[in-house]
C-alpha positions as CSV (number, residue, x, y, z in Angstrom):
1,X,80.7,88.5,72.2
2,X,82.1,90.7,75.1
3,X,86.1,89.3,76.0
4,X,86.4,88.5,79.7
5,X,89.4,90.5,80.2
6,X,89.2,93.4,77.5
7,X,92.0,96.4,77.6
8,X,91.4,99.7,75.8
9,X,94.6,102.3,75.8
10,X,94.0,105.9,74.6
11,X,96.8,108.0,73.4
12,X,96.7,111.5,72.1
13,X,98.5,115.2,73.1
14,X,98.0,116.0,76.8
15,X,95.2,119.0,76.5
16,X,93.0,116.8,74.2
17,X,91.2,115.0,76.8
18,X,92.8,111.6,77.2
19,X,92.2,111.2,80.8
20,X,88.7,112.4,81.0
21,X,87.9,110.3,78.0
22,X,89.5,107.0,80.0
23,X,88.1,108.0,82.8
24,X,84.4,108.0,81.5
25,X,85.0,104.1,79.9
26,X,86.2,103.3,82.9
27,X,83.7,104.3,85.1
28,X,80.9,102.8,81.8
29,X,82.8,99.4,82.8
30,X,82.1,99.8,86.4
31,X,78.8,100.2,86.5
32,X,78.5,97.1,84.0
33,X,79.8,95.5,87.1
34,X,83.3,95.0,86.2
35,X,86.4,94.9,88.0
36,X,88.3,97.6,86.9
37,X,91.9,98.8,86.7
38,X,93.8,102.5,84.5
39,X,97.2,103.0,84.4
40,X,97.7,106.7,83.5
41,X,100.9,108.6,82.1
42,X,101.6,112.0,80.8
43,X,104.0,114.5,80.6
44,X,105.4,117.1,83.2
45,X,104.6,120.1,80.9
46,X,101.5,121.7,81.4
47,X,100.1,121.3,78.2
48,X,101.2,119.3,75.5
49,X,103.3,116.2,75.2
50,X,102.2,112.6,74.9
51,X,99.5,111.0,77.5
52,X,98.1,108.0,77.1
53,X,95.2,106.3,79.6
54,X,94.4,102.2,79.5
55,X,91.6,100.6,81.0
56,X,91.8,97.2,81.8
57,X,87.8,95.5,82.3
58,X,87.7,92.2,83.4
59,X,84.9,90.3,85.5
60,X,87.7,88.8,88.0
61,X,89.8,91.0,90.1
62,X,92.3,92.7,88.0
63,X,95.9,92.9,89.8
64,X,97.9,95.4,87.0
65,X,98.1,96.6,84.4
66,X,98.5,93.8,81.8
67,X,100.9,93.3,78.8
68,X,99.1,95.6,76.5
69,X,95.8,96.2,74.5
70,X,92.8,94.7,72.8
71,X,91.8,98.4,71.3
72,X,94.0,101.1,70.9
73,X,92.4,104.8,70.0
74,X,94.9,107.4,68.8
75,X,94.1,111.0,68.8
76,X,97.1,112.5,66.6
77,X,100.4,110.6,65.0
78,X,102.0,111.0,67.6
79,X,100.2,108.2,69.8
80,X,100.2,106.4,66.4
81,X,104.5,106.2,66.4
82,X,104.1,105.7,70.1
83,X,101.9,102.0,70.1
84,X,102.0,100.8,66.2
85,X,104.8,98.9,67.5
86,X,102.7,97.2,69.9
87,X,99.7,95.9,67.7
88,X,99.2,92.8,67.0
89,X,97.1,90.4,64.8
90,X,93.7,90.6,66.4
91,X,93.7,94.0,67.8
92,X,91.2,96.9,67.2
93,X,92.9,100.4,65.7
94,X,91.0,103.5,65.8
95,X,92.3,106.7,64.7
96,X,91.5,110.1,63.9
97,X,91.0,109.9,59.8
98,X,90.6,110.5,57.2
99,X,91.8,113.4,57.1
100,X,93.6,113.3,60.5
101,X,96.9,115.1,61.0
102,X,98.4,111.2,60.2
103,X,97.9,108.0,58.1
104,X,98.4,105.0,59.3
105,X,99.9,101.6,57.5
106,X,98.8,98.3,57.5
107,X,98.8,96.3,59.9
108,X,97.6,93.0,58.8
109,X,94.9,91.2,61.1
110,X,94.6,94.5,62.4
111,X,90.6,96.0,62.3
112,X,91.1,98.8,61.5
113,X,88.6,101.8,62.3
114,X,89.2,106.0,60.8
115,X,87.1,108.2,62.5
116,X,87.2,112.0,61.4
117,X,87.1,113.2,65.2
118,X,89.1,116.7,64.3
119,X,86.8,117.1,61.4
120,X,83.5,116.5,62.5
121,X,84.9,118.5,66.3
122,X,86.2,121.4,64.0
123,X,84.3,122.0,61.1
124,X,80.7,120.3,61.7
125,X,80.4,121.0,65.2
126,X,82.7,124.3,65.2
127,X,84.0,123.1,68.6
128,X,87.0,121.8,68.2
129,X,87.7,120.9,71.9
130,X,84.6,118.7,71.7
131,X,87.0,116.0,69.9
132,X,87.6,113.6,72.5
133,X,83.1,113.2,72.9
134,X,83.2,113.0,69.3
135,X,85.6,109.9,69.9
136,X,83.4,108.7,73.5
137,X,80.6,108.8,70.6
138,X,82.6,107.0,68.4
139,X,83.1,104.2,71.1
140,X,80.2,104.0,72.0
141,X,78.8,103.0,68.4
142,X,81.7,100.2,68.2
143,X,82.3,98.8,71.5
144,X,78.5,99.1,73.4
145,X,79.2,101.6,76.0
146,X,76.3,102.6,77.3
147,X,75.2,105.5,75.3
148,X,72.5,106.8,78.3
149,X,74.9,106.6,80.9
150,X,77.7,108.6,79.3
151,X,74.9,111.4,78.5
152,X,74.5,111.3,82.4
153,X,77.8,111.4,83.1
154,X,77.7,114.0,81.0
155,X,75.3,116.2,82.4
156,X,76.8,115.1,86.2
157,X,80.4,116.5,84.9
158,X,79.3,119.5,83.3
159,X,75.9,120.4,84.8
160,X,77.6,123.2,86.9
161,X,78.9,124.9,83.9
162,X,75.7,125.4,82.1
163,X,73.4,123.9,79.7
164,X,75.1,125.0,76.9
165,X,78.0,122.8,77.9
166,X,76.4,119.5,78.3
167,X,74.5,120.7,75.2
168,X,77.6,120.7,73.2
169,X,78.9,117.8,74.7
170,X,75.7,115.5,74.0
171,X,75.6,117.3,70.8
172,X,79.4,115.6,69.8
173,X,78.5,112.4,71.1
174,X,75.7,111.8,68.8
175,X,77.6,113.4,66.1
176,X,80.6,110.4,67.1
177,X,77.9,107.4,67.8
178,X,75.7,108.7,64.1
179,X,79.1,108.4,62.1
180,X,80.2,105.4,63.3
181,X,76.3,103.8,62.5
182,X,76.4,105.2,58.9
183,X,79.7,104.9,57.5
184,X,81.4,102.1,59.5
185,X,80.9,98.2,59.6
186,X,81.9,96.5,62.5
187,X,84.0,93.6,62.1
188,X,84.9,92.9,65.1
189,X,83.4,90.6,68.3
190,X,84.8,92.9,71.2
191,X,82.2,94.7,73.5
192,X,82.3,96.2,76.8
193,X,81.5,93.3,78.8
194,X,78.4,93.3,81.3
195,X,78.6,91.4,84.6
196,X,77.2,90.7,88.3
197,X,76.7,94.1,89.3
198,X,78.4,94.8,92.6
199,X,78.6,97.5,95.7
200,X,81.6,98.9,94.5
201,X,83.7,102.0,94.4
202,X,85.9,103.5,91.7
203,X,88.5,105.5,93.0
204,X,91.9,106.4,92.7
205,X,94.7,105.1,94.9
206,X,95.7,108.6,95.9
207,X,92.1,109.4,97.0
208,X,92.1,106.0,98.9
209,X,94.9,106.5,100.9
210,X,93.0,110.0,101.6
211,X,89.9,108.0,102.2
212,X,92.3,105.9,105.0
213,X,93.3,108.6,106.4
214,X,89.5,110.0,107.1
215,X,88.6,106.5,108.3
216,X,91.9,106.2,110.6
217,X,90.3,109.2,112.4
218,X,92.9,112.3,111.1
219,X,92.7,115.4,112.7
220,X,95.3,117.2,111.3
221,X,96.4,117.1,107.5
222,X,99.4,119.7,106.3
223,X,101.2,119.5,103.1
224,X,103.0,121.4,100.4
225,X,101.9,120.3,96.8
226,X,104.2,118.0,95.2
227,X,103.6,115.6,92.2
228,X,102.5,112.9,92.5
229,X,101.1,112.8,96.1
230,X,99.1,116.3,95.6
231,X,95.4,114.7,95.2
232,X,96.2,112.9,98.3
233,X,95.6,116.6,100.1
234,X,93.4,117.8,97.3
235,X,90.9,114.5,98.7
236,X,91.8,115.0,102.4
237,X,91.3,119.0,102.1
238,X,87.9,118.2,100.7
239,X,87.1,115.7,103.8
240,X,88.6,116.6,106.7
241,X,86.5,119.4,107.9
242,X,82.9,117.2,107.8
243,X,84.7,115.5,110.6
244,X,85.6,118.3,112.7
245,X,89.3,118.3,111.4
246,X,92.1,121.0,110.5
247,X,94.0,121.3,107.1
248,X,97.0,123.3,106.7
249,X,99.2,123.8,103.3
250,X,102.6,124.9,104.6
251,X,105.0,127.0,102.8
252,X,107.7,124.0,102.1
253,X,107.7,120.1,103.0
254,X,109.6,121.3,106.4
255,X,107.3,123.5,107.6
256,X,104.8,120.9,106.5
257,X,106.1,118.0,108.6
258,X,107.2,120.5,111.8
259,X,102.9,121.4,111.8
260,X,102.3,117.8,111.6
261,X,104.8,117.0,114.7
262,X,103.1,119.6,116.7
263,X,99.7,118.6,115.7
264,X,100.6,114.9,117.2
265,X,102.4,116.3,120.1
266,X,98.8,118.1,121.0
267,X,97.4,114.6,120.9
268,X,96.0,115.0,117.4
269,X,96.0,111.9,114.9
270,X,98.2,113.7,112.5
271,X,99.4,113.3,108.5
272,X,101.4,114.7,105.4
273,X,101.8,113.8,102.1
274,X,104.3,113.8,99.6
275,X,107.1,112.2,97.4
276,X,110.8,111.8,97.1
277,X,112.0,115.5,97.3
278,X,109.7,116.2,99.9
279,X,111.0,113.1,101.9
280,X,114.2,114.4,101.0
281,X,113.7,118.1,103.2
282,X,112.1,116.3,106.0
283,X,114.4,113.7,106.9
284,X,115.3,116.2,110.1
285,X,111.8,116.8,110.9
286,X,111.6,112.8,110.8
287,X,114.4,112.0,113.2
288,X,112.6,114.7,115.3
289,X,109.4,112.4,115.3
290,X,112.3,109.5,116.3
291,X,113.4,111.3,118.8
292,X,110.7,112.9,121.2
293,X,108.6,109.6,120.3
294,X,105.6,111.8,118.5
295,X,103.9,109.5,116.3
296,X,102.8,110.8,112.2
297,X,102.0,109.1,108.8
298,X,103.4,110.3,105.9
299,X,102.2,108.8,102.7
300,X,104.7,108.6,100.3
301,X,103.9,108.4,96.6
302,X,106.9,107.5,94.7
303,X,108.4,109.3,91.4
304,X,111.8,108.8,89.4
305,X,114.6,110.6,90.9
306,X,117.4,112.0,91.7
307,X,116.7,115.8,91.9
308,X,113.1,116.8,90.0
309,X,113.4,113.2,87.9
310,X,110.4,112.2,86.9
311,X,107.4,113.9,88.3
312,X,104.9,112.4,86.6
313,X,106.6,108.7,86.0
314,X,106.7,105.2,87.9
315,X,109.0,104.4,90.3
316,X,110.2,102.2,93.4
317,X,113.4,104.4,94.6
318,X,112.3,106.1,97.6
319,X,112.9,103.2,99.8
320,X,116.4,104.0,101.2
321,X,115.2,107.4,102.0
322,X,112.6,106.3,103.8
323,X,114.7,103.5,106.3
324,X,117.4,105.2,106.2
325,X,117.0,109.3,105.3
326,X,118.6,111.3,108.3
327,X,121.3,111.5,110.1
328,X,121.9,109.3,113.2
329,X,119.9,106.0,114.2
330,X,116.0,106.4,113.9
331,X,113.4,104.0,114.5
332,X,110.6,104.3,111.5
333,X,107.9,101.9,110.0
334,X,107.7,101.2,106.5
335,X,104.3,100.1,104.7
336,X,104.0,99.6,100.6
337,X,100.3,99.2,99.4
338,X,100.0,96.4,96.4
339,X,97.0,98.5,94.8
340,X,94.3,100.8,95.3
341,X,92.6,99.0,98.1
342,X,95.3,98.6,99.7
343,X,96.2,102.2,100.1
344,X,93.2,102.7,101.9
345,X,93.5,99.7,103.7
346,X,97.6,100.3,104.8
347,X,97.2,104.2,106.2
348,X,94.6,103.0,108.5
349,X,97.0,100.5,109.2
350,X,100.0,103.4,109.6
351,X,98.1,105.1,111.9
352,X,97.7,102.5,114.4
353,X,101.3,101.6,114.2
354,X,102.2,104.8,114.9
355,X,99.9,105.7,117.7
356,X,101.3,102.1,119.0
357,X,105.1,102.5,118.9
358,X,105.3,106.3,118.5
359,X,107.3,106.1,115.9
360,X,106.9,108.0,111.9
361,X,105.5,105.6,110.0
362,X,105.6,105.8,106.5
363,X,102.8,104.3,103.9
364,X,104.4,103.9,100.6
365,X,102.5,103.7,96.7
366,X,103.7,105.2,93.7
367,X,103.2,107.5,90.4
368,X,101.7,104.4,88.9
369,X,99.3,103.3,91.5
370,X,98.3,107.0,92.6
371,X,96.7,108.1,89.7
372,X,95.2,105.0,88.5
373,X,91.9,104.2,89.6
374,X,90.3,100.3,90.2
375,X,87.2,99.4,91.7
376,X,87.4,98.3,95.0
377,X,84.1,97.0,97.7
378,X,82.6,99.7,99.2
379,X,84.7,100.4,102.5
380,X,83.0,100.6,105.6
381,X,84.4,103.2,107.3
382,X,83.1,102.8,110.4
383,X,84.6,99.3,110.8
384,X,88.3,101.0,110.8
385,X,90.3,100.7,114.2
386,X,91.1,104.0,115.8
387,X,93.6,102.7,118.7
388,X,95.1,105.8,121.0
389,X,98.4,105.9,121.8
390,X,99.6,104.6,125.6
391,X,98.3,107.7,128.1
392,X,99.9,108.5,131.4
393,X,96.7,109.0,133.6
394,X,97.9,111.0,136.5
395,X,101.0,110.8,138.8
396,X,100.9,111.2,142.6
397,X,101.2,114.0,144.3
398,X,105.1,114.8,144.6
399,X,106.0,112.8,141.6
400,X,107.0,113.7,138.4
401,X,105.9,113.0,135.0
402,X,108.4,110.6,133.2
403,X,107.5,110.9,129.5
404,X,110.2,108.7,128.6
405,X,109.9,106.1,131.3
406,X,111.9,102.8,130.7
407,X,108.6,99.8,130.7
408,X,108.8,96.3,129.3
409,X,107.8,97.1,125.9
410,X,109.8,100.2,125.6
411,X,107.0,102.2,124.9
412,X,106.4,104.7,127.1
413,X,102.8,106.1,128.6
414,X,102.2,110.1,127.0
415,X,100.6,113.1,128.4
416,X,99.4,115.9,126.5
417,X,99.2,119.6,127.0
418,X,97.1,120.4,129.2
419,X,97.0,117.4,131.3
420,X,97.4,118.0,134.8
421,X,100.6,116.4,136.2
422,X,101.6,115.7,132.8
423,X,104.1,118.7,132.1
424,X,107.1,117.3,130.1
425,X,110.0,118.1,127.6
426,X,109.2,117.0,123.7
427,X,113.2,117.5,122.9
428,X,115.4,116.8,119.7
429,X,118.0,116.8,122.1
430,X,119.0,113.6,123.5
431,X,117.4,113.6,127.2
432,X,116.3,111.5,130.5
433,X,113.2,109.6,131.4
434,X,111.8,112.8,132.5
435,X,112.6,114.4,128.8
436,X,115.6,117.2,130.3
437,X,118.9,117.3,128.3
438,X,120.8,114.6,129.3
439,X,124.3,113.5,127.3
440,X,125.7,110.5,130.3
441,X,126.6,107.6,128.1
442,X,124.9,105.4,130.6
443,X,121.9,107.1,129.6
444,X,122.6,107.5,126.0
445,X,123.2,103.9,125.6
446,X,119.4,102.9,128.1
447,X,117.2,105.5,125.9
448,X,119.1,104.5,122.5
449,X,117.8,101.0,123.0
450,X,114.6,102.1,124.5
451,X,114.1,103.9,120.8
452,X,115.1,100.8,118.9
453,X,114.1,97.8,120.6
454,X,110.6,99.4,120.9
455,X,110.1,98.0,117.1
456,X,112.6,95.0,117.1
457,X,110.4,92.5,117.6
458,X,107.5,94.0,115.0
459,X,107.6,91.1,112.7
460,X,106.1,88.9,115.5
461,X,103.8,91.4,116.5
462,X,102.3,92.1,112.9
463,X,100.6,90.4,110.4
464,X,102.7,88.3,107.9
465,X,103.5,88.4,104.8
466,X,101.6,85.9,102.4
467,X,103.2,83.1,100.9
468,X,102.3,81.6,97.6
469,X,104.1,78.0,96.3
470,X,105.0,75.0,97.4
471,X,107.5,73.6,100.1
472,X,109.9,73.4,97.4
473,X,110.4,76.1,94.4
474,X,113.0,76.0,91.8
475,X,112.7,80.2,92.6
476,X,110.9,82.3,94.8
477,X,110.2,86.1,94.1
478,X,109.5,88.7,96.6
479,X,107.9,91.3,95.6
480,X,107.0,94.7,97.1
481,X,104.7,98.0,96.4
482,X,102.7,97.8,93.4
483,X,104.9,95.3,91.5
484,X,102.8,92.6,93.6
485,X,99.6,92.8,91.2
486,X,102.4,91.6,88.3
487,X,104.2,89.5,90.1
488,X,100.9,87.6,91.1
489,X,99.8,87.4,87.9
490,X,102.7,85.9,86.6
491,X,103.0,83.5,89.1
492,X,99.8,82.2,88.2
493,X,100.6,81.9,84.6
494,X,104.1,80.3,85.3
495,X,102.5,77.7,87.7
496,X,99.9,76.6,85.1
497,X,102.5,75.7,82.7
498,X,104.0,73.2,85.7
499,X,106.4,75.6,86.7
500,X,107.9,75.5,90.4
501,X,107.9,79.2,91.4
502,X,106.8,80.7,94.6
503,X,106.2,84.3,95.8
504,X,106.6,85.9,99.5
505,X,104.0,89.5,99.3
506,X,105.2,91.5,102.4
507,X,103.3,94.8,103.5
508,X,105.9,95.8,106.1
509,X,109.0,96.4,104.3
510,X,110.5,98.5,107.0
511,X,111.7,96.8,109.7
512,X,112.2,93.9,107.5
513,X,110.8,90.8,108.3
514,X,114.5,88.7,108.3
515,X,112.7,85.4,109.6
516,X,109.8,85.5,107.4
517,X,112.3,86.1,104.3
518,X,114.6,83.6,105.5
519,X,112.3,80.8,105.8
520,X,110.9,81.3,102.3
521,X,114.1,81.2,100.6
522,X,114.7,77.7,102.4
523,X,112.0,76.7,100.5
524,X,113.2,78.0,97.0
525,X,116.4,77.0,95.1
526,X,117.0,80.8,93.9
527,X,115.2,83.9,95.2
528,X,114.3,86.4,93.3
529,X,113.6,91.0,93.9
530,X,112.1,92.5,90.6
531,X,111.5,96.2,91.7
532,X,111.5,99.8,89.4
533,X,114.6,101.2,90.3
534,X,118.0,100.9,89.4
535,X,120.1,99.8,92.4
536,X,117.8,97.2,93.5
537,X,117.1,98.8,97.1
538,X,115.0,96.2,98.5
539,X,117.1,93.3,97.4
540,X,120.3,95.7,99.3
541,X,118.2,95.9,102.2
542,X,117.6,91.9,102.1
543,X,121.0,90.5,101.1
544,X,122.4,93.2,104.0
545,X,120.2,92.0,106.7
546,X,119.2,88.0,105.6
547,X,121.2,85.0,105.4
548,X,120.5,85.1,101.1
549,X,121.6,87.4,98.6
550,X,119.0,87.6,96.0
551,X,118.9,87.9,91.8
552,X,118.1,91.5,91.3
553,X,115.7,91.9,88.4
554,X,115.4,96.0,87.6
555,X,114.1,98.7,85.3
556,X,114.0,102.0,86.0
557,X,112.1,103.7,82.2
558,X,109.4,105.1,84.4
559,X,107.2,102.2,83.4
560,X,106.0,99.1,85.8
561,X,106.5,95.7,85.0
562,X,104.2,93.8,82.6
563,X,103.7,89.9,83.4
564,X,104.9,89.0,80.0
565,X,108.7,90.1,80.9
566,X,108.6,89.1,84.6
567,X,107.5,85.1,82.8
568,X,109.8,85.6,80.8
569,X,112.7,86.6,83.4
570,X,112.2,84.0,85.7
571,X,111.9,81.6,82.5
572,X,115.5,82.3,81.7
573,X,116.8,82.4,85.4
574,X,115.2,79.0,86.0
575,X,116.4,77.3,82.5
């Protein structure tokens, strides 16, 4: 029988193919018409190190990554010293043996499969890189993954390199599948479950917040390559010029975000891409966007920090950079995408708030949630909103352009070059209606407020933040970023077992929604922020700007949260 929600986690030495094997279940799964979801991690060196890749296949909509595995396949020992610890009575264990470069124990109630992939890779097939097919073939033989398919994924990887490649490739798979049939008896029930197939896409939530960006209309795309926000460009680069769009890679993350100011100051729909030290040099080139009013997106993939960190690890510690990086008072917008859909959904979403208030906005994921892929419905792109930004017209004869007029909603009409009448100042300086250098206080104070008040009444204006619970909760959790998937999934389980817990999911995070947040804790005795980072930043930003001052619930290992611990935590905060 196939499980309804089955996990398979891969381990091995980063080189071996981890992440292409992964990423060829996944995409099996997927075209069985499963909802999928991977969580990916490996090691900053180039080669070498530990990686490991999990699938998570289930025919309901999966929201992270789980507590663990079902099946667990390790490569070398190392991946072996990494998970034993994890298996548990029930699981599936196949490893590279005998003969492998380890042996395993027992593990009672553990199946337990050896597969010679080194030796039939090195010595049968005299290819040794061929090892992780051998273990696709493997796999395949066990678990039911479509052994057609993978051969035509096969050819569709490889076909470019030659015959000869997808030759050897085929040739390892059967040699993986043929072992398995005549030297191995399956005793286990789990297979790679088939379901209703659907119109979906698998794709990564780095290329879908590239794929929002196409949709939102983007005309202009610079970057400088940064881990782990680089497929973002590497997606957008790909894209941008079918739709009559520019792409530039600057020669630093300043330069980068100065192209993308001038891009938007031409009128263009305009983007970057990057992570925390990125964020960290453009903080001037941010308050610049404040301060002429020049709209931009920046999507903003979190890693552990300070300094160089964690490159290629999970974190949620870019948020106090992002509200308040730079100096002097800036008006910004702050999105954070749940999962994959969502960062498609959320830069479209950045770039009408931007073109709106003329303001940076920022659209925030993670390590975690930018290399994994799920499957999401097939976009329609088409559908996406592409609102322009407030434009001047024309002034009367005589009269001068006032870029930075004073109007009810503090947002003032634009011209662009070129526009006759519409000749203007773009300063950093602080300036007049008409944009000259002005330093008065009188005028400092009425364009100060102009800047600021333009967003302070956003929370009304956008959508709101879902609420999940009852009128009255023994706790409440807010959650933000990808933590939400865990969060809801623990929720779920807690209120099955008749527990009162309720849970506020906000998109905007920046400028906080203080009513919203305010009225939910009314409704729950203690309020709770789990978040991956160490100083709790969003629970700061809450308990400095709401009438409650919430339990902070933290890790910071460069892993995300697994529902077991979060039902566990709010277990114990509630007893």
């Amino acid at each position: 029988m196939a499980k309804e929600d089955l996990t398979i986690r891969i381990g091995g030495e980063g080189g071996e193919g981890i992440i292409s094997t992964g990423d060829f279940i996944a995409a099996i799964a997927a075209k069985a018409g499963n909802n999928i979801l991977t969580f990916k991690t490996f090691p900053a060196e180039i080669k070498g190190g530990y990686a490991m890749y999990q699938v998570r296949i289930s025919d309901e909509k999966v929201m992270c990554e789980g507590d663990g595995f079902n099946i667990i396949v390790a490569f070398n020992g190392d991946a072996y010293e990494a998970n034993k610890k994890f298996l548990k009575e029930g699981d599936v264990f196949v490893y590279d043996g005998p003969g492998g470069n380890f042996e395993p124990e027992e593990h009672p109630g553990v199946t337990m499969y050896g597969v010679p992939m080194s030796k039939i890779a090195k010595q049968d097939l005299g290819v040794y890189r061929s090892k992780n097919m051998v273990c696709l073939g493997a796999l395949s033989g066990l678990f039911d993954l479509d052994f057609d398919l993978l051969k035509q994924f096969i050819q569709d990887k490889f076909g470019k390199k030659g015959q000869e490649i997808v030759d050897i490739n085929i040739k390892a798979l059967e040699a993986g599948r043929d072992h398995c049939k005549n030297n191995l008896t399956k005793t286990d029930n789990y297979r790679i479950p088939k379901s209703e197939k659907k119109d979906m896409i698998i794709i990564s939530g780095n290329d879908a917040a590239g794929l929002g960006g196409i949709a939102a209309g983007v005309e202009f795309f610079s970057c400088y390559p940064i881990t782990p926000a680089t497929e973002v460009a590497y997606f957008t680069a790909d894209h941008i010029y079918k739709t009559g769009g520019t792409f530039v890679q600057a020669e630093d993350e300043i330069a980068c975000l100065a192209n993308v100011l001038g891009a938007s100051f031409a009128g263009k729909r305009a983007m970057t891409s990057t992570s925390g030290p990125g964020i960290s040099l453009m903080s001037e080139m941010i308050g610049m966007s404040s301060m002429s009013e020049t709209p931009l997106v920046i999507v903003g993939v979190q890693r552990g920090g300070p300094a160089t960190g964690l490159p290629t690890k999970h974190e949620q510690s870019d948020l106090f950079i992002c509200a308040h990086g730079g100096h002097g008072d800036a008006p910004r917008i702050i999105l954070s995408a749940e999962d994959v859909q969502e960062c498609y959904e959320l830069t479209i979403e950045a770039f009408e708030l931007a073109e709106k208030y003329q303001v940076p906005v920022f659209m925030l994921s993670d390590g975690s949630m930018g290399f994994r892929t799920e499957s999401i419905p097939r976009p329609d792109m088409k559908a996406a909103k592409r609102a322009r930004r407030k434009h001047f017209g024309s002034v009367k004869e005589g009269e001068k352009f006032k870029r930075y007029a004073i109007t009810d909603d503090n947002i003032s009409p634009v011209a662009y070059p070129g526009d006759k009448g519409g000749r203007h100042i773009a300063p950093g300086l602080e300036h007049n209606e008409s944009g000259a250098p002005n330093f008065d206080p009188v005028n400092r104070k009425k364009m100060m407020d102009k800047r600021m008040d333009k967003v302070a009444n956003i929370e009304n204006e956008y959508k709101k933040a879902e609420f999940e619970g009852d009128d009255q909760n023994d706790i409440g959790l807010i959650a933000w970023g990808s933590t939400q998937g865990c969060v809801r999934e623990a929720v779920k389980r807690l209120r099955a077992k008749g527990k009162k817990v309720a849970a506020l999911y906000p998109k905007m995070i920046w400028p906080l929604p203080v009513n919203q947040i305010n009225e939910f804790a009314s409704k729950c005795k203690k309020v709770m922020v789990p978040e991956v980072n160490y100083q709790g930043q969003f629970a700061e930003i809450i308990s400095s700007k709401t009438d409650i001052n919430p339990i902070k619930y933290n890790i910071y290992a460069g892993m995300p949260f697994t529902p077991d611990e979060m039902c566990q935590k709010v277990e114990e905060v509630i007893a």
